[in-house]
N, C-alpha and C positions, 0 to 999 in steps of 0.2 A: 224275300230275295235270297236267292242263294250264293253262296259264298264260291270265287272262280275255280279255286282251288280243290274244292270237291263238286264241283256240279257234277260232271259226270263219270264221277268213282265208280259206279254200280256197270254202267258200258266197260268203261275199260278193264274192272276185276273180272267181268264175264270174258272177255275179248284173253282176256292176259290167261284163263283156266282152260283157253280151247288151244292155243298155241302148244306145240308139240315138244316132251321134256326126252332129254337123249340124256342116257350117262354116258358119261367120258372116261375110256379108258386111261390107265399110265403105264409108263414104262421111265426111270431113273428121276422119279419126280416130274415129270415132263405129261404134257397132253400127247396122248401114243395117236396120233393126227397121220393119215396117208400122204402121198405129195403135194395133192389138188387140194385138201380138205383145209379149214379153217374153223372158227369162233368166231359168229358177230353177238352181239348183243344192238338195242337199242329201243329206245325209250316210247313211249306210250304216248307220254302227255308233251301237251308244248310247252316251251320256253325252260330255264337252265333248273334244275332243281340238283342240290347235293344227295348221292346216291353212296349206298355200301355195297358192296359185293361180297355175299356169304360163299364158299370154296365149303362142301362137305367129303369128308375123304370115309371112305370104309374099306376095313380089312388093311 
């Protein structure tokens, strides 16, 4: 019996590696964002799980 919580890890790590990565420019510490443009993010799996958000800066 598999445990619910990782049954199906292996879909969603494939699913999560084909989804498309953008860098984000800045400008005065700020996302340098157009007028239309925005940031979503959102989750994979169901139901509430506590999440971290790693922010990497270069240059």
């Amino acid at each position: 019996m598999k445990d619910d919580s990782t049954a199906d890890f292996s879909y969603r790590h494939l699913r999560s590696r084909h989804l498309p990565h953008q860098p984000i420019g800045t400008r005065d510490s700020r996302a340098a964002l157009g007028t239309w443009q925005g940031l979503y993010l959102w989750e994979h799996r169901n139901g509430s799980f506590r999440r971290q958000i790693t922010v990497t800066t270069l240059g």
